[in-house]
C-alpha positions in Angstrom: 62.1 134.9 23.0 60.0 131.9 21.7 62.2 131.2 18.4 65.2 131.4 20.3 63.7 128.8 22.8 66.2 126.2 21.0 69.5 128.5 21.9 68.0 128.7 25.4 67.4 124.5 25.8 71.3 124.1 25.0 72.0 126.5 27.4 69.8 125.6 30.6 68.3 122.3 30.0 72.1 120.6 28.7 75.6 121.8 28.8 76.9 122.2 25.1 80.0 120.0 26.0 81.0 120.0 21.6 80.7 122.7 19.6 81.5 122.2 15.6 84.9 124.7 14.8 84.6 124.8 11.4 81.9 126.8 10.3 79.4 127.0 7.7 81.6 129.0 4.9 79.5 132.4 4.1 79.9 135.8 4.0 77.7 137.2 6.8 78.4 140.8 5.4 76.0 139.7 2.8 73.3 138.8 4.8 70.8 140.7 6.5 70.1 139.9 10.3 66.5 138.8 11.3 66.1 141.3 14.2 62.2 140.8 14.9 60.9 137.8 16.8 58.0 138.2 14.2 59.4 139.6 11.0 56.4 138.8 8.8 54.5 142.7 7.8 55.2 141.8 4.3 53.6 138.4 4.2 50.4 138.3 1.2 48.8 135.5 1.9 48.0 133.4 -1.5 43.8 133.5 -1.4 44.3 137.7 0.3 42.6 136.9 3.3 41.1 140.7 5.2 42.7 139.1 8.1 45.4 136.9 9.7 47.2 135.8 12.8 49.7 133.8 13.9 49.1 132.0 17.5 51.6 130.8 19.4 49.7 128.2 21.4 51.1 127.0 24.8 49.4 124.8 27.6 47.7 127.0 29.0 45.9 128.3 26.2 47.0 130.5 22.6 47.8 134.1 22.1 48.1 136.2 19.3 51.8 137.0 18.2 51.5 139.1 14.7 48.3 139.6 13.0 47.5 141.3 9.5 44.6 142.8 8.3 41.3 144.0 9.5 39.1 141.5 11.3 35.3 141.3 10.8 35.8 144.8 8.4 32.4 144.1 6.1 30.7 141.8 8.6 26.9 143.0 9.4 26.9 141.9 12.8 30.8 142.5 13.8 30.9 141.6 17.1 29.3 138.0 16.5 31.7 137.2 13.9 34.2 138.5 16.0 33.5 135.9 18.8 33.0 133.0 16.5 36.8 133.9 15.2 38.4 134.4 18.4 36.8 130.6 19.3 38.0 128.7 16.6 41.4 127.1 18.0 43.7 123.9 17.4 44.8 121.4 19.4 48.0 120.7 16.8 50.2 123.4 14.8 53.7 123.9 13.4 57.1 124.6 14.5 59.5 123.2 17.5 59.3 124.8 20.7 58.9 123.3 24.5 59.2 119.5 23.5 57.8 117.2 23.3 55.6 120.0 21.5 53.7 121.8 24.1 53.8 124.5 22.1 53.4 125.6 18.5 52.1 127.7 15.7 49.2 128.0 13.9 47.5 130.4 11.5 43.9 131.7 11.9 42.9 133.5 8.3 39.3 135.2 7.6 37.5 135.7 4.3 34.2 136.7 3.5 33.6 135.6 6.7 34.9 132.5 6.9 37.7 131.0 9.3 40.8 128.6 7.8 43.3 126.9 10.1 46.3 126.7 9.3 48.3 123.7 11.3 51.3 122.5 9.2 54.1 122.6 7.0 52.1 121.7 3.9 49.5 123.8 4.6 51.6 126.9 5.7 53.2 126.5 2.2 49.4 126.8 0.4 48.6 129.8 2.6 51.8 131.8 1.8 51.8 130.5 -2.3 54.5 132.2 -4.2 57.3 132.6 -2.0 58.3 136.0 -3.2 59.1 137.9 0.3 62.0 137.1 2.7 58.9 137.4 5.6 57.9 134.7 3.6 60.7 132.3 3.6 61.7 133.3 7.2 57.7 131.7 7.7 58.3 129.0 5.8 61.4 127.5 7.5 59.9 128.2 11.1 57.2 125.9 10.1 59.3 122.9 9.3 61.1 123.6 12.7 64.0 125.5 12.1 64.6 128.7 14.5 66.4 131.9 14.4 68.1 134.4 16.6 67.5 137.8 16.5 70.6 138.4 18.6 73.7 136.3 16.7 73.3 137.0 12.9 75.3 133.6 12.5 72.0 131.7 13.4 69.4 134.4 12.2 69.5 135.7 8.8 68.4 136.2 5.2 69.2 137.4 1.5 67.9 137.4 -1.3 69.1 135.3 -4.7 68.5 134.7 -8.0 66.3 131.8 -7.0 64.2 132.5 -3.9 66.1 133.3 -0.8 69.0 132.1 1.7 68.4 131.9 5.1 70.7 131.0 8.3 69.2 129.2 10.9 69.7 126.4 13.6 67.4 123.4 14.6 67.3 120.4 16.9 68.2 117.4 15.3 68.3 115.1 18.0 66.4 114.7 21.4 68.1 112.4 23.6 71.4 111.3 23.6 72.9 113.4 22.6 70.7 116.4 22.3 72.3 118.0 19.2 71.3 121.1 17.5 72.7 121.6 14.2 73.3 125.5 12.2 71.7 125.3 8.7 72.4 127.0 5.5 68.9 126.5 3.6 67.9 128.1 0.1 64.4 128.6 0.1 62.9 129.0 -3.2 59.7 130.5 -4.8 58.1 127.5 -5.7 58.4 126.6 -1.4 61.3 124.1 -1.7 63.4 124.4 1.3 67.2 122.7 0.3 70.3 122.4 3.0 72.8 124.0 1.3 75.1 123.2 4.3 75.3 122.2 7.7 77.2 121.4 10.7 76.7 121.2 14.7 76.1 123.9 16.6 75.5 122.3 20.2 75.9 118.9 21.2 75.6 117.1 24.3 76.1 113.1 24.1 74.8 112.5 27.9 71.9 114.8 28.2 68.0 114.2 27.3 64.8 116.9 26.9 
């Protein structure tokens, strides 16, 4: 899977020679695991686009990995705005995946007929407004580079709080020596601040590059 490319790197690309033992103190009983790759069906966009995608984009070219919506619904001539929408593309996006960032996310949104781009962190956080879903946060965090499992609850999940929402997830930290990947604890909340609650190592190799 694409967001646990991170997991897989530590595991094929380096030998995770140091592992932190002491653990990030939670109660994973009061977390819910992420278990979709692209857990994001109750994303509203702020400006209610009729449609949106997320593209993974990878050298040789993007695909579409979750859409929402209909596209070209109230379009006279559909299948024209149809192909103008499928050729809008980016060259940069969002995210951590196949460094030195081959690949990454970005956001294609249509409204009245008009394509937006979405390519970043900031912009990501204008697009999703209010951050009042946990698809929401989960979105939110991937596009400042942080992944999640949908295997090890440890390293993927989410809850709800008071504030906004709590979310555990891992990201590299360091690319060459050592190649470290550290486990977050981050508090997202509905205004879009993302705050590390708590963090520690989760794989570290002190003689490796990527």
């Amino acid at each position: 899977m694409r967001l646990t490319l991170l997991i897989l790197l530590c595991v094929v690309i380096v030998s995770c020679d140091d592992v932190d033992k002491k653990g990030i103190q939670v109660d994973l009983n009061s977390f819910e695991a992420i278990q979709d790759e692209y857990p994001y069906e109750s994303v509203i966009a702020a400006n209610d686009p009729e449609y949106w995608e997320l593209n993974y984009s990878l050298i040789v070219g993007a695909e579409v990995v979750f859409s929402s919506g209909t596209q070209c619904a109230d379009v006279e001539d559909s299948d024209q705005c149809v192909s103008d929408f499928e050729a809008v593309s980016s060259i940069t996006g969002f995210g951590d995946g196949c460094p030195p960032s081959y690949c990454y996310y970005f956001i294609k949104s249509q409204k009245d007929g008009n394509t937006s781009v979405v390519t970043n962190s900031a912009a990501v956080r204008l697009f999703l407004g209010e951050i009042d879903s946990k698809a929401d946060a989960i979105l939110l965090a991937i596009s400042e580079g942080y992944v999640f499992s949908t295997t090890e609850k440890a390293i993927g999940a989410v809850k709800e709080t008071a504030t906004g929402y709590q979310l555990l997830m891992i990201k590299r930290v360091s690319d060459c020596v050592p190649v470290q990947v550290n486990r977050f604890l981050l508090s997202v909340r509905h205004d879009g601040t993302i705050e590390i609650r708590d963090e520690e190592i989760y794989s570290l190799n002190k003689n490796a590059c990527i």
